[in-house]
N, C-alpha and C positions, 0 to 999 in steps of 0.2 A: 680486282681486289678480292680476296681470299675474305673465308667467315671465320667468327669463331664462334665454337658454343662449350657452354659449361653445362652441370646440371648440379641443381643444388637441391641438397632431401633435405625431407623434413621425417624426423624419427617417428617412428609409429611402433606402437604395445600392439604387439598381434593379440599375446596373451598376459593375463597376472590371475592366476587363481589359486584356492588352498584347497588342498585333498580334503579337508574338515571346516566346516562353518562355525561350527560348536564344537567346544573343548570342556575338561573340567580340570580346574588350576591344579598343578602337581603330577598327576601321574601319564596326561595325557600330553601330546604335541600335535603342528599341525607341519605340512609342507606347503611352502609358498613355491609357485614354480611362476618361469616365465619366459617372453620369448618376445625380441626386441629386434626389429632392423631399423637399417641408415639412421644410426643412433653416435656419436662421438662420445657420448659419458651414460649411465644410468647410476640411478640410487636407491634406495630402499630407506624409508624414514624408522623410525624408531629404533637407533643404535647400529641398523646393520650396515649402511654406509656404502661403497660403492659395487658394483655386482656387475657379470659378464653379459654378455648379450642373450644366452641362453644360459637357463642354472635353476634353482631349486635351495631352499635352503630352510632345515626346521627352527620353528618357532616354540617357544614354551612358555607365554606372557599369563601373567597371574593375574589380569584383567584384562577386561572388554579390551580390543584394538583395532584401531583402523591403520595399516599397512598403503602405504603411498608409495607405488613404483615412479618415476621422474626420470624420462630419455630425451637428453639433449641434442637436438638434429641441429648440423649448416643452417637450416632455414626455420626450426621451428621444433617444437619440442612436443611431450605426448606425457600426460599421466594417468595412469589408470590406481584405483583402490578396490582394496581389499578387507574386508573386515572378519575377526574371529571374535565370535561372542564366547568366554570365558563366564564359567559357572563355579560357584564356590563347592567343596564337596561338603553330601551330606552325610551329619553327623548325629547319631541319634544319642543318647543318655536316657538312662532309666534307673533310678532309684527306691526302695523302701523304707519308709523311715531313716530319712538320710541316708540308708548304707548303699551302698554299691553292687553287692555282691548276694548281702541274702541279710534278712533280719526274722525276729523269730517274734511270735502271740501265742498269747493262752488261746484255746477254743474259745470262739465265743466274741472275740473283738476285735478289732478292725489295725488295721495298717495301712498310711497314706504311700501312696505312689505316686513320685512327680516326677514331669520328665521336661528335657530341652532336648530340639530338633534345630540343628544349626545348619548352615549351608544353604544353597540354593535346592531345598523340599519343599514340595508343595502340599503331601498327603503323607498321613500317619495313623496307624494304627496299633492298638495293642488286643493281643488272643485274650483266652480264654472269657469270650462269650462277651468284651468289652467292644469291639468293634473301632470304625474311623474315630478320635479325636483330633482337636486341636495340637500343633504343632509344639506349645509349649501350654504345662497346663498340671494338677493334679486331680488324684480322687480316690477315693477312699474303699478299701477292699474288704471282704470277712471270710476272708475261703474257712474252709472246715475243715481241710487237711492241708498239707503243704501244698505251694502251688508255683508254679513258676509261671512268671508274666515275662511277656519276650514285645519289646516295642519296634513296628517295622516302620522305614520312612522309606521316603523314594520321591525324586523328581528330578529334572535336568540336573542338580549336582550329581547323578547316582542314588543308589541304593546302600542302608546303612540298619543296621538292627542292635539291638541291647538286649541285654536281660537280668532280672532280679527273682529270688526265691524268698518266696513269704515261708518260713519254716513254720508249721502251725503246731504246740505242745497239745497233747490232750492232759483233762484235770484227771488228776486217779483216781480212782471207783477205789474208793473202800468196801470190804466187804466184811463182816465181822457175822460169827454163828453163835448164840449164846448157848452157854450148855444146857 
């Protein structure tokens, strides 16, 4: 009597990884690449849907994601995951007295500066001689000439800068000579 033999696989994920671990939502992407034997179907979860045995394919999700590769073997199947942690970009604002752009004092008083630092930042600063603050916050300035305040932030989202010009009036000197 003669044998018979078959052989039946079971799919195996050699590889599933992304050229970037961390992104920042918008300007950045990542590549998912991979590499599948004795597999009859694979997938990719979140929209991308069925994929070749070997491939590669960019990503550009606006938040956190975990990426699930899924190869279906004869005998038995294989998943491997992948996660890109997405960062909001940051965004700084800097204002004088409400304005945006620039606002103007006599010598002599004072102008509030408030700012918001949005996105994924974690540190902030602003020049002239004011150093690290808080993220969102205000505080009150008195330059004696014009001055320009420039707000830096910076963290996983990236880096993002503002600025506002405190215009400062001098009072006019009178001068009067009597005869």
């Amino acid at each position: 009597s003669g044998s018979l033999s078959f052989t039946v696989t079971t799919a195996e994920i050699i590889s599933f990884t992304s050229n970037k671990n961390n992104i920042i939502a918008g300007p950045e992407s990542a590549t998912l690449s991979w590499q599948v034997v004795d597999s009859t179907s694979r997938s990719i979860n979140q929209g991308i849907g069925n994929v070749t045995a070997n491939g590669s394919i960019q990503v550009s999700p606006n938040s956190t994601r975990t990426y699930t590769l899924t190869a279906i073997g004869q005998a038995g199947n294989d998943t491997a995951q992948v996660i890109i942690n997405v960062f909001q970009p940051t965004n700084a604002t800097l204002r004088a007295n409400g304005n945006n752009n620039q606002t103007s004092i006599t010598v002599g008083n004072s102008a509030n500066l408030d700012w918001v630092v949005s996105g994924d930042a974690n540190t902030a600063s602003i020049n002239q001689g004011i150093g690290a603050v808080l993220l969102t916050s205000n505080q009150n300035v008195s330059p004696t000439s014009t001055t320009t305040y420039t707000l830096s932030a910076n963290g996983p989202g990236g880096s993002d800068s503002d600025s506002v010009t405190v215009k400062v009036n001098q009072i006019p000197q009178i001068s009067y000579n009597a005869p």
